[in-house]
C-alpha positions in Angstrom: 0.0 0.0 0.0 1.0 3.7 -1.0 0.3 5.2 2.2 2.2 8.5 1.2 -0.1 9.1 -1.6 -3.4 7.3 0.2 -3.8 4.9 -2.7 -4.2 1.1 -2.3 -2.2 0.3 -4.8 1.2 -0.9 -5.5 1.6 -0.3 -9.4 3.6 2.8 -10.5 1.6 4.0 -12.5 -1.2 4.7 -10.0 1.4 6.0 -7.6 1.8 8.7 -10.8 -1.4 9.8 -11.2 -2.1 9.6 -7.6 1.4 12.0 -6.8 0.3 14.7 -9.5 -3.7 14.7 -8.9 -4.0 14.0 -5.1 -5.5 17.2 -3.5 -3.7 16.4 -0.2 -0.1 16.6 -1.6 1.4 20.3 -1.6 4.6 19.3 -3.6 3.0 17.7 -6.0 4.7 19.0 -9.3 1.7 19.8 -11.0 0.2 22.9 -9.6 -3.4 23.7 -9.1 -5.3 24.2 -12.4 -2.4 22.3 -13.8 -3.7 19.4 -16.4 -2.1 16.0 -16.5 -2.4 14.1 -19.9 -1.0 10.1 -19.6 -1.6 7.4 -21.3 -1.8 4.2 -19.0 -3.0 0.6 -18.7 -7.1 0.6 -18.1 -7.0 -1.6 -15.3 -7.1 1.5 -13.0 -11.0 2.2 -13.9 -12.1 -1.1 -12.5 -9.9 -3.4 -10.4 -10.8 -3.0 -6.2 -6.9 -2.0 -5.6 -7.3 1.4 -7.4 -10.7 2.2 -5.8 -9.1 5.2 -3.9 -7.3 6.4 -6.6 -10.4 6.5 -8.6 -11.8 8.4 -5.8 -8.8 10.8 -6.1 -9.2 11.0 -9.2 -13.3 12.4 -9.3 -12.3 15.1 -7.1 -10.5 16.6 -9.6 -11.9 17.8 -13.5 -11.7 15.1 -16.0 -11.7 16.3 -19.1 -11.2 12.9 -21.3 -10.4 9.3 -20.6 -10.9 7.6 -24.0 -10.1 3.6 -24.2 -8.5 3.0 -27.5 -7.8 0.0 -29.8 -5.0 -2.3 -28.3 -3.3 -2.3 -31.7 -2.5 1.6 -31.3 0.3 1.3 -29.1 1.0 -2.1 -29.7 1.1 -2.9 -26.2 0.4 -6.0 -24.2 -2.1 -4.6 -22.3 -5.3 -2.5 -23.0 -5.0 1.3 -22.6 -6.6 4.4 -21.6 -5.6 8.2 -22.6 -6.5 10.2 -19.5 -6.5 14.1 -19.7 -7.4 16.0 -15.9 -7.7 19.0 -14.6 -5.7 18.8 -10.5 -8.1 20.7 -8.6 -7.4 21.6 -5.0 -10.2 23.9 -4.9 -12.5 23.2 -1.6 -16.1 22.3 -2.9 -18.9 23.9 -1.0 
C-alpha cells in the first residue's frame, strides 16, 4: 500500500497519477489548475486495488479518458488516454 499518496495500490503507474492529482499533496509537481495528460493501462478504472485512486481522481476535472484500440500502441495490455484538470479547490 501507497500510504504516502493514500492509494491502495502498489503499481507505479497509480502512484503517478495519484502523486500529481492527489488534493492532499502540496509538492505535487503539477500545480493547481495544472492538467495532467497520460496514457496508462485501463485496469485503473475497474480493479478493487485502485478504488481510492479512482476516488482521487473524481475530485479533480476530468476532461477525457478515452479507451483506444489495443493495436494503437501495440502494447500487451489495453490502454486508456487520461486528460485531468488537479483541482485543490474546496467544494462547497
Amino acid at each position: 500500500m501507497c500510504t504516502t499518496l493514500d492509494i491502495e495500490s502498489k503499481d507505479p503507474y497509480g502512484a503517478f497519477i495519484g502523486r500529481f492529482i492527489n488534493r492532499y499533496d502540496q509538492a505535487t509537481p503539477l500545480k493547481n489548475g495544472g492538467v495532467l495528460a497520460y496514457i496508462v493501462s485501463d485496469t485503473f478504472m475497474t480493479i478493487k486495488s485502485h478504488l481510492k485512486l479512482r476516488k482521487h481522481l473524481m475530485q479533480n476535472y476530468v476532461h477525457k479518458m478515452l479507451r483506444v484500440h489495443p493495436d494503437t500502441f501495440r502494447a500487451t495490455v489495453n490502454t486508456v488516454i487520461m486528460v485531468a484538470e488537479r483541482n485543490t479547490q474546496k467544494k462547497s
